[in-house]
DOFI-227562 format. One record per residue (C-alpha): chain; y, z, x; residue number from 1. Coordinates in steps of 0.5 Angstrom, whole numbers. Example, Ala and Ser with C-alpha at 12.3 -4.5 7.8 and 13.67 -1.06 7.14 Angstrom:
<recs>
ch|north|up|east|i
A|-9|16|25|1 .
A|-2|14|27|2 .
</recs>
This chain:
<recs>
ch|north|up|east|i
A|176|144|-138|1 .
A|182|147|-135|2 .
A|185|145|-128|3 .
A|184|150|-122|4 .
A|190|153|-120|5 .
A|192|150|-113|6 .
A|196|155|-110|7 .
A|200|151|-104|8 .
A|203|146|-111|9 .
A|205|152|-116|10 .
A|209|156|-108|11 .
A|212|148|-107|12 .
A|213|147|-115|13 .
A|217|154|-115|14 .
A|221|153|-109|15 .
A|223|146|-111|16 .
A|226|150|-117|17 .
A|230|155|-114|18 .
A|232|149|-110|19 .
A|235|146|-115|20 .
A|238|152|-119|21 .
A|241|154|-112|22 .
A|245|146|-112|23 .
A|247|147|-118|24 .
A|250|154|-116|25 .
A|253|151|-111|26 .
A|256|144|-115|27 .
A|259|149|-120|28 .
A|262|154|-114|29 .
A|265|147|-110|30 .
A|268|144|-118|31 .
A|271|151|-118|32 .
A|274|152|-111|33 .
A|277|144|-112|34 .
A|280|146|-118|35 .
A|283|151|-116|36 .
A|286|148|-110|37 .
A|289|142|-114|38 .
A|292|147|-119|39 .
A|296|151|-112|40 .
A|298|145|-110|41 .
A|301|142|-116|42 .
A|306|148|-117|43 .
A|308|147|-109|44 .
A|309|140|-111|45 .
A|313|143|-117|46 .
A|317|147|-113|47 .
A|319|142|-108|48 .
A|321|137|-112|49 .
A|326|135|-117|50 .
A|325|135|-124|51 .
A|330|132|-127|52 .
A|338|132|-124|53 .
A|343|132|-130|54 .
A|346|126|-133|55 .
A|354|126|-130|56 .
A|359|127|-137|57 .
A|364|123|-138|58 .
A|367|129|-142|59 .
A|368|133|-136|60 .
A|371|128|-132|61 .
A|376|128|-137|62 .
A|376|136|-136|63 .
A|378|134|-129|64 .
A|382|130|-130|65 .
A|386|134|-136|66 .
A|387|140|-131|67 .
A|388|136|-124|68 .
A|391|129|-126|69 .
A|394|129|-119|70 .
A|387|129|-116|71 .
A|388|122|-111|72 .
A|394|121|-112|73 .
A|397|124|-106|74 .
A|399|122|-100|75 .
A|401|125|-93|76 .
A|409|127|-93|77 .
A|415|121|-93|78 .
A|410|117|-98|79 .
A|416|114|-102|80 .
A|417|118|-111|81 .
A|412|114|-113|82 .
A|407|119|-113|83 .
A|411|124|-116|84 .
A|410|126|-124|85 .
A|417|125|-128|86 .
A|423|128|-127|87 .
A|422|127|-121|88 .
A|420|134|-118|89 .
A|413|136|-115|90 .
A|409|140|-119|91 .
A|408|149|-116|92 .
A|403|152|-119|93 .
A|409|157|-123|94 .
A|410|150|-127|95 .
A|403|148|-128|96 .
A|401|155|-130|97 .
A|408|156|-135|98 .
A|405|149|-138|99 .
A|397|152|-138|100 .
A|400|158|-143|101 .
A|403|154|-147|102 .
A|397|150|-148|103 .
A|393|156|-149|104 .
A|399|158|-154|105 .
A|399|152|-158|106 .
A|391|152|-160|107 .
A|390|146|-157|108 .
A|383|144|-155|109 .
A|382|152|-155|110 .
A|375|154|-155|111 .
A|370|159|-153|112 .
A|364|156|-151|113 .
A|358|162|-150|114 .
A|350|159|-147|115 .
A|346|164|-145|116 .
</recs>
């Protein structure tokens, strides 16, 4: 025997599932909004901090070395010969650019390293 048809639990029922569908809408708008909140936040968090710093090379220390050797060495006028290379004479930039040509000259360590 068929049930009669109350009308005031079908509106109920219908109003109860356009409810739920509405949450639903709502719950996967809010997941969608977070997501992309976190996403924006993560590339500023990118941007303001350091990734990674770069490891100190000992061969550019030598680099340095190589092209300065004077470099702490020096002292204030009076300081005593100690300090000055051999012969006795201070190194002007004529000499250290003569020795510089030479070197370059010579082959000596001379090579072209190109990164793009």
């Amino acid at each position: 025997m068929p049930q009669p048809i109350d009308p005031s639990s079908e509106l109920g029922r219908v109003t109860a599932a356009e409810r739920v569908q509405q949450l639903a809408d709502r719950a996967s708008l809010a997941a969608q909004a977070r997501g992309t909140a976190n996403a924006a936040q993560q590339a500023v968090n990118l941007e303001t901090q350091v990734a990674r710093t770069d490891q100190k090379n000992e061969r550019v220390d030598e680099e340095l070395r190589r092209r300065n050797p004077y470099v702490g060495r020096r002292r204030g006028k009076g300081s005593g010969t100690q300090d000055q290379p051999e012969g006795g004479e201070t190194p002007t930039p004529q000499h250290e650019a003569v020795e510089r040509h030479q070197r370059a000259e010579s082959g000596e360590e001379h090579t072209l390293d190109v990164i793009i």
